[in-house]
C-alpha positions, 0 to 999 in steps of 0.5 A: 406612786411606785415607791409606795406600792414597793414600801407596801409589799417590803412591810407584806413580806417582813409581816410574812416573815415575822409570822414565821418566826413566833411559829418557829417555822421559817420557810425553806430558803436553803437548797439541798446541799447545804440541808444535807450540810446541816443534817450532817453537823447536827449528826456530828454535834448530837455524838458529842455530849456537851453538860451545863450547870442549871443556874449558869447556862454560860458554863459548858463542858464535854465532861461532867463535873462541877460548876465552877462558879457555884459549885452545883453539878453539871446536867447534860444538854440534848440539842442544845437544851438542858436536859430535864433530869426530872423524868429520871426521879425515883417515884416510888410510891412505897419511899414517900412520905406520909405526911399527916393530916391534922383533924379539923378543928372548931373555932367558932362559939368564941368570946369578945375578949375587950381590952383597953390600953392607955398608952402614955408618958413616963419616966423610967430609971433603968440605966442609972439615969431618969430617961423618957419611956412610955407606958401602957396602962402604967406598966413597961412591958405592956399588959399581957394580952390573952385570947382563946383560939375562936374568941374575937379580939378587941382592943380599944387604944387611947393615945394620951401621947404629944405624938401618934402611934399604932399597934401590931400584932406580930405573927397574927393571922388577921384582916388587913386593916388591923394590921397596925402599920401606919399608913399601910394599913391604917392612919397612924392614931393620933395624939388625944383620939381613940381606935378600936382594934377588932379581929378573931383569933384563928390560931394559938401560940405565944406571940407578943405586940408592939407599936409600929410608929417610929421608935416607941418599941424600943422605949416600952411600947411591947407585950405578951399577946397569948392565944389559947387552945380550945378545950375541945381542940384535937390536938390539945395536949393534957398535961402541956396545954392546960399547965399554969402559963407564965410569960416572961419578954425578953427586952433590953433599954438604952440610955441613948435616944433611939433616934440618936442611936440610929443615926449611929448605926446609918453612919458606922458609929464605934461607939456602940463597939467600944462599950462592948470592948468588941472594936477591930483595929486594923492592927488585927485585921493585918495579922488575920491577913484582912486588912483589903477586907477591913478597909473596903467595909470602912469604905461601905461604912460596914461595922466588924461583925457582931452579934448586936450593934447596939450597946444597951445599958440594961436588960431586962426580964418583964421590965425588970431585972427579974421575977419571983414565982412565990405561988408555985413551990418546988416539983411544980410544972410552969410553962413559960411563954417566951417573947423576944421584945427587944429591939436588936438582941438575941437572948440565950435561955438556960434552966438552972434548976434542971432539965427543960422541955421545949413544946 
């Protein structure tokens, strides 16, 4: 019995004592010699100015300068906090900025704008081969779909595929569930059915659509999704806004399955390298001084930097290898909506016929 009563009051006094702590106030314990001690150390540290460095509090110096790990500049601590250099900011009024505030548009009093898409087999011969691709309404890219800012968007999608698919709308403010992801958003449209697509177009701009389901984009499942300025918007641009629009996509094509050429990429395949003539031997990488550097990516299964890691046997412009504007003649201004739809390329635009202007 008496050993309980003594287990009781040890978990009273810890209980007491750990109120104390969260408060950050513990009792008085020590007598006044060693307060007077403590008061006399902190008088002594408090003189010497210590400074850290704010991503790495384990960095301290006496001095300022520069954190050695990182680089950025040491603040100074006060009582063993950092010191909050925030207070100290220049907030001048008269030095701020001005940042404008665009007038309030109008997206109501829109359209249904109906599109229908069926997506199917084809066989295309772009790399010199006749290789499997898919086609939407019988074109690669896919049709161009365009939109006025406030109309609503529904687009109906008729998978005649063996397999299922989706579509998603890159760059789009929409609801969720028309976000076309497979199961994220939506169940994957299967081979033979129909979905409906249905959302509103709350912006304008240039951007392009694509299937999300396994690698269909890289064999023709992308376009051109173009949404419009309204007439009465404020910001529309007389001049900009309302010159005839061409979209060109961007896209490249492989001769390659695209599973095949993942699979490549997982396990560090040079083939893709040695069609480029882009390959780094480890003759090079000794005489540049880098051959720990070369050996320890090989390890990683690392490819030498490149600017794409996929070889591709054709590029194209609107899948094809160009386009020809017969209907405008010379001093016409055109606006051209451009659209990335390739799978792994970066694209270099220039004009040759003059000067450009990017809006």
């Amino acid at each position: 019995m008496k050993t309980k009563k003594n287990i009781i009051l040890s978990a009273l006094i810890l209980m007491h004592l750990g109120m104390y702590a969260q408060t950050g106030h513990l009792p008085d314990v020590s007598n006044q010699k060693n307060s007077d001690h403590s008061h006399n150390k902190g008088e002594e540290s408090k003189d010497q100015q210590s400074y850290t460095c704010p991503m790495h509090p384990e960095v301290k110096s006496d001095k300022p300068g520069n954190c050695p790990k990182c680089g950025m500049k040491l603040v100074p601590k006060e009582n063993g906090e950092m010191h909050n250099t925030h207070g100290k900011m220049d907030m001048n009024v008269k030095d701020q900025k001005v940042i404008p505030v665009l007038p309030k548009k109008n997206i109501k009093g829109g359209k249904v704008v109906k599109y229908d898409l069926f997506v199917k087999d084809t066989i295309v011969n772009y790399g010199g081969k006749p290789k499997r691709a898919i086609a939407v309404n019988g074109q690669i890219p896919m049709p161009t779909l365009t939109f006025t800012e406030g109309d609503t968007a529904e687009i109906v999608v008729h998978n005649m595929l063996d397999e299922e698919t989706a579509l998603h709308w890159h760059g789009v403010w929409l609801p969720n569930k028309e976000d076309g992801v497979p199961w994220l958003t939506q169940k994957p449209i299967q081979p033979g059915t129909t979905y409906t697509y249905s959302f509103p177009i709350m912006q304008n701009g240039t951007h392009f659509y694509h299937s999300h389901s396994g690698f269909q984009e890289q064999i023709g499942m992308y376009g051109s999704f173009i949404m419009k300025k309204r007439l009465d918007d404020p910001t529309f641009r007389k001049g900009i806004d309302d010159l005839p629009t061409v979209p060109i996509v961007l896209s490249e094509w492989t001769n390659l399955d695209p599973n095949n050429v993942h699979r490549m990429l997982r396990n560090a395949n040079d083939w893709s390298a040695i069609k480029k003539g882009s390959t780094q031997s480890y003759l090079e990488a000794i005489e540049e001084g880098h051959f720990k550097i070369k050996v320890t990516n090989e390890w990683k299964l690392m490819l030498a930097m490149d600017v794409s890691d996929v070889y591709y046997d054709k590029f194209l412009i609107n899948g094809g290898d160009g386009q020809q504007l017969s209907q405008f003649k010379a001093g016409d201004k055109v606006r051209l909506r451009l659209s990335n739809g390739g799978a792994s390329s970066y694209f270099w635009v220039n004009y040759a016929g003059g000067s450009s202007k990017l809006v």
